[in-house]
C-alpha positions as semicolon CSV with decimal commas, in nm:
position;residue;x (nm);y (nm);z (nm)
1;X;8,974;-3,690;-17,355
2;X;9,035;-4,072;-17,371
3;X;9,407;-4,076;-17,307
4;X;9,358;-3,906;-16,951
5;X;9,085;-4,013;-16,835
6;X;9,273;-4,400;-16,929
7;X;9,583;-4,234;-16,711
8;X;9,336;-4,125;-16,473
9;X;9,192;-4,467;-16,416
10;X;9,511;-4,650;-16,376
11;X;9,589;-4,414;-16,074
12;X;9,301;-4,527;-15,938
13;X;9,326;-4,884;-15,984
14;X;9,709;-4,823;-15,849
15;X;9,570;-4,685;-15,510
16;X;9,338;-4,996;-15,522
17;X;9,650;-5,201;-15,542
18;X;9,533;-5,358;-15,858
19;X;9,895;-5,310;-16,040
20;X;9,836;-5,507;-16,337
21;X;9,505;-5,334;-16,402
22;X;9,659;-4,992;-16,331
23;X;9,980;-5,085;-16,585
24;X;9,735;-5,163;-16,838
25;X;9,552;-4,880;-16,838
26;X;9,821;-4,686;-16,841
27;X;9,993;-4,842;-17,173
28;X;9,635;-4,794;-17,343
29;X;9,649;-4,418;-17,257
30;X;9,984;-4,395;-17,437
31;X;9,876;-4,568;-17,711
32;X;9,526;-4,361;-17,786
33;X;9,813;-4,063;-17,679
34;X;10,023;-4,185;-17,967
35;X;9,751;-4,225;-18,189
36;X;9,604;-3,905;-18,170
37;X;10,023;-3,760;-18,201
38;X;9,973;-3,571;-17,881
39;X;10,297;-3,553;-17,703
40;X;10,194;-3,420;-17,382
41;X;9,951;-3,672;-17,329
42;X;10,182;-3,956;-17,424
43;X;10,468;-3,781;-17,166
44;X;10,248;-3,774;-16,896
45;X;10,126;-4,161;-16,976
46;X;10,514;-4,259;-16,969
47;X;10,555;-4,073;-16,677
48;X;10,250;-4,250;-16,486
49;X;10,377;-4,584;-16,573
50;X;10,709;-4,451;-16,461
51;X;10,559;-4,348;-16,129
52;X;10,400;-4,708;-16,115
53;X;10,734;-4,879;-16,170
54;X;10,893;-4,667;-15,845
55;X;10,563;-4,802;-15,602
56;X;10,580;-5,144;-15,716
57;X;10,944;-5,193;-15,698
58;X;10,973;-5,241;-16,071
59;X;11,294;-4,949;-16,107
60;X;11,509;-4,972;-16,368
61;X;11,290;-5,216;-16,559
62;X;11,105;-4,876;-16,728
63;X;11,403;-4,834;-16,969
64;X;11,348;-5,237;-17,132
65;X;10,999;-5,122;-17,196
66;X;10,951;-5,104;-17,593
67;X;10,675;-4,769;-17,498
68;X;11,031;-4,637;-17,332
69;X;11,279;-4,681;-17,650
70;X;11,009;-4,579;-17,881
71;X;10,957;-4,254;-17,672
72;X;11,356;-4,166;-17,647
73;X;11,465;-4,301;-17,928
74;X;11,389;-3,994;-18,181
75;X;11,051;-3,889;-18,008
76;X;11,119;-3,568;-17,815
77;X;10,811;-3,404;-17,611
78;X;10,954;-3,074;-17,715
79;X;10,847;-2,711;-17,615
80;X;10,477;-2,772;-17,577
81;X;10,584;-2,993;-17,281
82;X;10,891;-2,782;-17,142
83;X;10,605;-2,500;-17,147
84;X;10,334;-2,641;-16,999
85;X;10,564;-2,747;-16,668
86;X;10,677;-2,434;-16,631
87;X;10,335;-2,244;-16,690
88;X;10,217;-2,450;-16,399
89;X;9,921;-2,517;-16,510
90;X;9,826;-2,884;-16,628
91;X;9,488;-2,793;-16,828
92;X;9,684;-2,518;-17,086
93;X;9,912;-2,671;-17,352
94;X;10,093;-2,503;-17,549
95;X;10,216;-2,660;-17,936
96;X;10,491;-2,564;-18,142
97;X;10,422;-2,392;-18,468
């Protein structure tokens, strides 16, 4: 899938110190996440970015980020997230229905 192999790539340009890049890649991954409405995908997108912030020294700066207030500002990840964290395992999702 696009979005996390995108997430996957800005880890790797994170590790490469390329922040920018890594950023980047990370915002496009939420925004093929958003596209295709798949809320998992988008959480774990935020949550990269998030993670990217707390390296680079960027903290606090995550909630001014318009991906941020669009996210918690009526969006909620819902069950399929709160299940897949606690099933442990990152390849099963589960939806509501």
């Amino acid at each position: 899938m696009l979005a996390e192999a995108l997430r996957r790539l800005a880890v790797v340009r994170h590790h490469r110190g390329e922040a920018d890049e890594a950023r980047e890649f990370c915002l496009r991954s939420y925004g093929v996440a958003l596209h295709i409405a798949d809320d998992v995908l988008a959480a774990e997108a935020l949550n990269t970015l998030g993670g990217l912030d707390l390296t680079t020294g960027l903290v606090g700066g995550g909630r001014t980020r318009p991906s941020f207030r669009r996210w918690s500002s009526g969006r909620e990840p819902g069950a399929a997230c709160a299940r897949r964290a606690e099933s442990g395992n990152r390849r099963q999702t589960f939806r509501d229905n």
